[in-house]
Legacy VTK file of the C-alpha trace (Angstrom):
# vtk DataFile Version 3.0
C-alpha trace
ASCII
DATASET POLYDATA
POINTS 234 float
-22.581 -13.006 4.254
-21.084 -11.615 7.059
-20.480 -8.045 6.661
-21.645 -5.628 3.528
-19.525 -2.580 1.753
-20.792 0.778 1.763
-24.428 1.898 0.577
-24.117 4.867 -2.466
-25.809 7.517 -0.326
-26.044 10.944 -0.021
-24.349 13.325 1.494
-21.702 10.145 2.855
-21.566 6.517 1.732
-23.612 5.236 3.927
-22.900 3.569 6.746
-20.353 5.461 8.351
-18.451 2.559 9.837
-17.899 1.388 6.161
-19.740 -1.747 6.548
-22.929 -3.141 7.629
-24.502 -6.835 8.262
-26.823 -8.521 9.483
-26.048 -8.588 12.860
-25.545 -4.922 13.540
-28.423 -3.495 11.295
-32.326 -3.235 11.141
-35.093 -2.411 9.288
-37.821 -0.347 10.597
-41.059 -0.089 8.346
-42.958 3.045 9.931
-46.771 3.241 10.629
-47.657 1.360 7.351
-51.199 0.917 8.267
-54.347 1.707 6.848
-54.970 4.336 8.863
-52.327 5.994 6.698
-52.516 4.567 3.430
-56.191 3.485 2.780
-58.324 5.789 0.980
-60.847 5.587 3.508
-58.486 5.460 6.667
-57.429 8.486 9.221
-54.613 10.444 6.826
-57.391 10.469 3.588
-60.162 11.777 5.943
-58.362 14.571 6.901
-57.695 15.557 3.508
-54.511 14.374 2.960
-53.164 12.400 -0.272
-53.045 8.478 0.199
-51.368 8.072 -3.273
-47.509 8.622 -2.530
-47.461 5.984 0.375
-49.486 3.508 -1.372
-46.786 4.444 -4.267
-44.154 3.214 -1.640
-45.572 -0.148 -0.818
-43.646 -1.983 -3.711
-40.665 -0.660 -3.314
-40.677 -1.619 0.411
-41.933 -5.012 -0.191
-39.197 -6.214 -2.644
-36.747 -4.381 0.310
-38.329 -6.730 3.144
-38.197 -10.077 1.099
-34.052 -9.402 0.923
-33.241 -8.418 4.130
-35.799 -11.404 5.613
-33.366 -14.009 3.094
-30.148 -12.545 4.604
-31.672 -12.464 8.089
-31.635 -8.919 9.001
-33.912 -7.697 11.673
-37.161 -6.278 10.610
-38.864 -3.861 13.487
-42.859 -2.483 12.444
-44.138 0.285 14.350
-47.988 0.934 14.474
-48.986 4.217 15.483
-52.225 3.883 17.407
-54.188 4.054 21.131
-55.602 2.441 23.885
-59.615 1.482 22.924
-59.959 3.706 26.228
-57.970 6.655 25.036
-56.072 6.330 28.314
-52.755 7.092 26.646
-53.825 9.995 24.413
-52.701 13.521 25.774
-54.608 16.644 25.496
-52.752 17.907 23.095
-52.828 15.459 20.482
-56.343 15.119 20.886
-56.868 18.562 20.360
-55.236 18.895 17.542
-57.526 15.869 16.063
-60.490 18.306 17.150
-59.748 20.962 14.832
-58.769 18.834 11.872
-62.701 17.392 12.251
-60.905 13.926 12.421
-60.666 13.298 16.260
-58.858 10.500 17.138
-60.982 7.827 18.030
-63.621 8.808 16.543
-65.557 6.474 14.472
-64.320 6.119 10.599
-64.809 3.753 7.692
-62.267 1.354 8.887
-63.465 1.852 12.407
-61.772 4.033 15.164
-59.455 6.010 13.972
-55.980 5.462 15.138
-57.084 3.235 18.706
-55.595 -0.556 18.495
-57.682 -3.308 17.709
-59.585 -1.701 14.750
-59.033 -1.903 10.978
-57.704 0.605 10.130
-54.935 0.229 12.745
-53.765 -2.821 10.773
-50.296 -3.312 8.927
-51.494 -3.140 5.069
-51.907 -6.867 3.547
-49.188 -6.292 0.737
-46.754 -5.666 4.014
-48.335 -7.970 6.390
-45.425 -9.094 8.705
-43.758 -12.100 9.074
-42.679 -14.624 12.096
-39.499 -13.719 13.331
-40.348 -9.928 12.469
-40.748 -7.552 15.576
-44.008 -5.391 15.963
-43.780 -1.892 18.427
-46.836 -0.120 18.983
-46.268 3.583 20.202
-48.748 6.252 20.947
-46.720 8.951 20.017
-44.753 10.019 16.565
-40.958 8.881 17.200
-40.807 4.864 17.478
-38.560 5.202 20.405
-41.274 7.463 22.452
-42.674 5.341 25.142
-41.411 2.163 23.703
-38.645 -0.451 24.228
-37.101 0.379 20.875
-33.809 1.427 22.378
-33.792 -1.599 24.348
-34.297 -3.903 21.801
-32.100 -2.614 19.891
-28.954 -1.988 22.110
-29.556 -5.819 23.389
-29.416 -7.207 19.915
-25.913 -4.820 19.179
-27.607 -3.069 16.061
-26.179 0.661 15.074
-27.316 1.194 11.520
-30.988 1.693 10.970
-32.366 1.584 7.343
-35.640 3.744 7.729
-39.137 3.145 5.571
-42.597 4.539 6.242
-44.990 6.782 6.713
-44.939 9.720 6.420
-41.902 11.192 5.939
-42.145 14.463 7.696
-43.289 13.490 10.939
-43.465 9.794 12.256
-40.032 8.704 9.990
-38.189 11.914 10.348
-39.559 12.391 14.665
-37.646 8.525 14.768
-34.502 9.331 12.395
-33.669 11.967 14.254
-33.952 10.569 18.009
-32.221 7.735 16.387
-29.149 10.084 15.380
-29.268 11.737 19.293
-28.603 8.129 20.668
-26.135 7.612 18.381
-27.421 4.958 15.455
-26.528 5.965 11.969
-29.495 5.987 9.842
-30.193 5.702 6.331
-33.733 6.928 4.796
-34.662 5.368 2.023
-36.679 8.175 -0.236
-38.653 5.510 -2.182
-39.843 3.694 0.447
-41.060 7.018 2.541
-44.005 9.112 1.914
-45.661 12.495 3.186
-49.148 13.612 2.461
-47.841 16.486 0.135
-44.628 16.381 -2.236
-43.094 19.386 -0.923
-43.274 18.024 2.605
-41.357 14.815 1.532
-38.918 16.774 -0.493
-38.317 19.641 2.681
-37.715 16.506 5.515
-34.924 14.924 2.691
-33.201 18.334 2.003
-33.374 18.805 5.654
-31.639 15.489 6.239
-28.737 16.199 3.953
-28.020 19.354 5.402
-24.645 20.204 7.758
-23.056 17.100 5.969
-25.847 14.321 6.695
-26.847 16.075 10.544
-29.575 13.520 10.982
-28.118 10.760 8.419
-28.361 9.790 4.848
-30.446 9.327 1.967
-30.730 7.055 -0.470
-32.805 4.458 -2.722
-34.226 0.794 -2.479
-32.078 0.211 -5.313
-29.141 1.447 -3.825
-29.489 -1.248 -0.566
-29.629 -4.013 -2.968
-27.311 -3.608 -5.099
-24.755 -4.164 -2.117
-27.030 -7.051 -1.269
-26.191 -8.212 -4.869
-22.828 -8.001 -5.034
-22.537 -9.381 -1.528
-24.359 -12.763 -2.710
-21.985 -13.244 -5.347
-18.461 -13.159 -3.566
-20.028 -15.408 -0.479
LINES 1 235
234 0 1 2 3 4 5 6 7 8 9 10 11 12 13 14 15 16 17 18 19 20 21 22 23 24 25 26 27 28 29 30 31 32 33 34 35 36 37 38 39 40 41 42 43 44 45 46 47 48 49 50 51 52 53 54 55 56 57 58 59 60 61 62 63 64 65 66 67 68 69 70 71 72 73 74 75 76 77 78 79 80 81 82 83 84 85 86 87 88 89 90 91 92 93 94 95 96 97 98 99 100 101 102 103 104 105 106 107 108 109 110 111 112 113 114 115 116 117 118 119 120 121 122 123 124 125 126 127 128 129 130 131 132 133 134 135 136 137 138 139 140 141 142 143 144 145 146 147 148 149 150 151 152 153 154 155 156 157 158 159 160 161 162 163 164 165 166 167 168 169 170 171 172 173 174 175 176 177 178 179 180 181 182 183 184 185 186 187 188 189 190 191 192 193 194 195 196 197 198 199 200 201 202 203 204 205 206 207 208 209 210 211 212 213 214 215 216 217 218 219 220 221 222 223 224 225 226 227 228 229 230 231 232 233
């Protein structure tokens, strides 16, 4: 299975090249902890809605068990700090201030959003795998104060196929720093999430505007039926 056809997308078959494989794509699966999708965790104790990312676990389950068969690469990001708060800026924490939920201050699942706790944890039902590659950033975008980029230029991957949490900030923040360094990315609306509907729904309509500016959209189901059909003529 060396190379796959085009991905029904929206607002462009997706990828732009016209075909993708193995070799030249990965899959990122954004913040995914329980932090963000535990009732209990960081996102539900500031008020926010747990139940459309825990809706998106499935779907991005059944996504990672194909693309581990065929080999592709699989990249998790954790969003979370130093235990000493070292990397935090002011801002950030300020902002945790006024939501009552500062960050690193102690939760149900421990510490909220510092590394080594809990809640900073992949979710079981997505617990990675060997071979999979795990990036810890303190910021939003994946590529922020990470080796992302490097990782991903050295292994000669330009398509990105983009999961997570949540949609409008950490996802979106990566997808489009991705697009400025020139990947093409695909977000996959099923396996995404935001705290509120209409947030979800504004970062997807933003996405497909100008033509695709930051990429494409499209389903789970979409990626594997190419994956199908791609099994059956090898």
């Amino acid at each position: 299975m060396s190379s796959m056809g085009f991905v029904n997308a929206i607002p462009y078959a997706w990828p732009l090249s016209g075909q993708w494989s193995r070799q030249d794509t990965a899959l990122i699966v954004i913040d995914m902890q329980s932090d963000f999708l535990h009732p209990e965790g960081y996102f539900a104790s500031m008020g926010y809605s747990v139940a459309a990312g825990r809706a998106a676990i499935e779907p991005t389950a059944t996504l990672l068990e194909y693309m581990r068969a065929i080999g592709v690469t699989v990249i998790y990001t954790r969003e979370g700090h130093r235990p000493d708060l070292s990397d935090l800026n002011p801002t950030k924490r300020l902002r945790g201030e006024l939501k009552g939920t500062p960050i690193g201050a102690q939760g149900p699942l421990g510490k909220f959003l510092v590394r080594g706790e809990k809640g900073w944890d992949i979710v079981p039902e997505l617990e990675p795998q060997p071979g999979d590659i795990l990036l810890d950033k303190p910021g939003n975008s994946a590529f922020h104060a990470t080796d992302l980029d490097q990782i991903l230029r050295s292994k000669g991957i330009r398509q990105l196929i983009l999961t997570g949490v949540t949609t409008d900030v950490c996802v979106h923040s990566t997808m489009r720093e991705a697009n400025d360094k020139g990947y093409d990315c695909v977000l996959l609306s099923d396996c995404c999430a935001a705290g509120e509907a209409h947030l979800h729904q504004a970062t997807v309509d933003i996405t497909l505007n100008e033509g695709g500016i930051f990429g494409a959209v499209a389903e789970s189901a979409d990626v594997l039926k190419v994956l199908a059909k791609a099994c059956e003529a090898a």
